[in-house]
C-alpha positions, 0 to 999 in steps of 0.5 A, spaced: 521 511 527 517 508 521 519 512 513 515 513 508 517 513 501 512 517 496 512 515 489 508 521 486 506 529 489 499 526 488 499 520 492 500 522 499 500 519 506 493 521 507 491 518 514 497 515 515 502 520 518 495 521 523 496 514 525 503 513 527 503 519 530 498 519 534 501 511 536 507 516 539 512 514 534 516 518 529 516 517 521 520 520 516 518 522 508 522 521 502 519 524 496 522 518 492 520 522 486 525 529 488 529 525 493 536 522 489 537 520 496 533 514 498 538 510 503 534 507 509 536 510 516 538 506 522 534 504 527 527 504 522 522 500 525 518 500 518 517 502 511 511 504 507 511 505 499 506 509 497 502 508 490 502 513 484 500 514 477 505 511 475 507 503 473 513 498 475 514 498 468 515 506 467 522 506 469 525 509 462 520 515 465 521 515 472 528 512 473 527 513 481 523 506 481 528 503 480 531 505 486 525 505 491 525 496 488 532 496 491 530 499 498 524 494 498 529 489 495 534 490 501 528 491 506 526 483 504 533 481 506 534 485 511 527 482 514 525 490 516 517 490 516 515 493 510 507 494 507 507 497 500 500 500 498 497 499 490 503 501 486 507 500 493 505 493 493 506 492 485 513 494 485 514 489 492 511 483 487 515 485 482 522 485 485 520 478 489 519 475 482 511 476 482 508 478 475 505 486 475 500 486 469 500 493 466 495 494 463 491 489 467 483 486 466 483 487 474 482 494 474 478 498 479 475 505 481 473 507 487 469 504 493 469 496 492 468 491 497 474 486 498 473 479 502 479 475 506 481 468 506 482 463 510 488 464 512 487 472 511 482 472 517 487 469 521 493 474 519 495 480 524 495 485 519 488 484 518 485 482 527 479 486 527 477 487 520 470 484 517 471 478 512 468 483 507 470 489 508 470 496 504 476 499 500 477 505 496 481 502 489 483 506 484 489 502 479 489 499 472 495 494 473 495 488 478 500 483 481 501 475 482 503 473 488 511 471 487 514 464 489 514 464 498 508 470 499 501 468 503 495 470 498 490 473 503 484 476 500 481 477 494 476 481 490 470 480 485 474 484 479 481 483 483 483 476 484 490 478 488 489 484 492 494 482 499 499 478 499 504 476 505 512 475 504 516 473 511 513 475 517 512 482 516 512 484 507 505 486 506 503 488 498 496 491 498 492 493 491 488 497 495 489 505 499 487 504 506 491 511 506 485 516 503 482 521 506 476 526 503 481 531 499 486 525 496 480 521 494 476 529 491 483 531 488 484 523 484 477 524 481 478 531 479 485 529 476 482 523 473 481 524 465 475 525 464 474 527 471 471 523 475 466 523 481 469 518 487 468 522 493 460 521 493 461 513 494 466 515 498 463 518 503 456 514 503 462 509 505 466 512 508 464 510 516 466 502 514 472 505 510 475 508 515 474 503 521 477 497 516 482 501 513 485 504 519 485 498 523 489 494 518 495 500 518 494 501 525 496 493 525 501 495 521 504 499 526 503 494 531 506 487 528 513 492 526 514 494 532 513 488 536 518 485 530 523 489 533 529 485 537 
């Protein structure tokens, strides 16, 4: 069973919860920002943090950050696979000791190209995906990658946008989760509103064949992780 933990109502699992379905696995989500239960269940195959409006930083106005940072903390210990996704991946620098800049010069909005290094290329996480290859980015703060962790791709604007730690913690600064309605709703919500779903779908063929690649690898590295 994989568990998902959303940050914000507004930042949902989009293509995701498709995904691990239709992989035949289970998945179970807790609303990190409802639930005061956040406690891991036996027998999770792996974890995935959602992103939200909110920072790393905000814990006086979101308390529950606190404790989603020790769910991953205790995720790295344990060596459980976990892939935070923008804010996800912010708080996994933070708690493994990485800088979270809020706000941050790296800032982007909407459709960007992001490129691999080398050893990204030669990553699980990424087997099939383009070197170069097209994401939905919306984020004003950014991370470094902490002591231990992989650096594997980057972009012009965003000079850390994947990093590994172990075998199997991923931190994306980009949302491979998106679909039509979430990126619709974000522009709407966006002040003043924003239009992203147009360069969205201009892009959305190429967004979906990367993005979904990378979490159905996902699935794929943490189930083989599985003793």
């Amino acid at each position: 069973m994989f568990l998902i933990i959303q940050n914000d109502p507004e930042c949902p699992a989009g293509t995701l919860a498709e995904l691990i379905s239709s992989a035949g696995h289970q998945f179970r989500t807790l609303a990190a920002y409802r639930d005061s239960d956040l406690s891991v269940p036996d027998g999770v195959t792996g974890i995935i943090v959602l992103g939200g409006d909110m920072g790393v930083h905000d814990t006086a106005s979101f308390p529950y950050l606190a404790r989603v940072g020790a769910l991953m903390r205790d995720a790295l210990a344990s060596g459980t696979p976990l892939l935070g996704i923008c804010l996800g991946g912010q708080l996994l620098a933070h708690v493994a000791g990485g800088r979270v800049s809020s706000p941050s010069p790296h800032g982007e909005k909407g459709i960007c190209r992001v490129d691999l290094n080398e050893v990204g290329v030669g990553d699980p996480l990424f087997a099939g995906v383009q070197r170069s290859f097209v994401t939905f980015q919306l984020h004003q703060d950014s991370f470094t990658v902490p002591a231990g962790g992989v650096l594997l791709a980057s972009s012009a604007a965003c000079p850390a946008q994947a990093f590994r730690l172990g075998a199997a913690a991923y931190a994306l600064q980009f949302h491979p989760e998106v679909d039509r309605a979430i990126v619709s709703n974000w522009g709407a919500l966006s002040t003043p509103p924003a239009d992203y779903l147009a360069g969205f779908l201009a892009d959305e063929e190429a967004f979906n064949d990367s993005s979904r690649t990378i979490l159905s690898n996902f699935l794929t590295l943490a189930c083989s992780a599985i003793p």
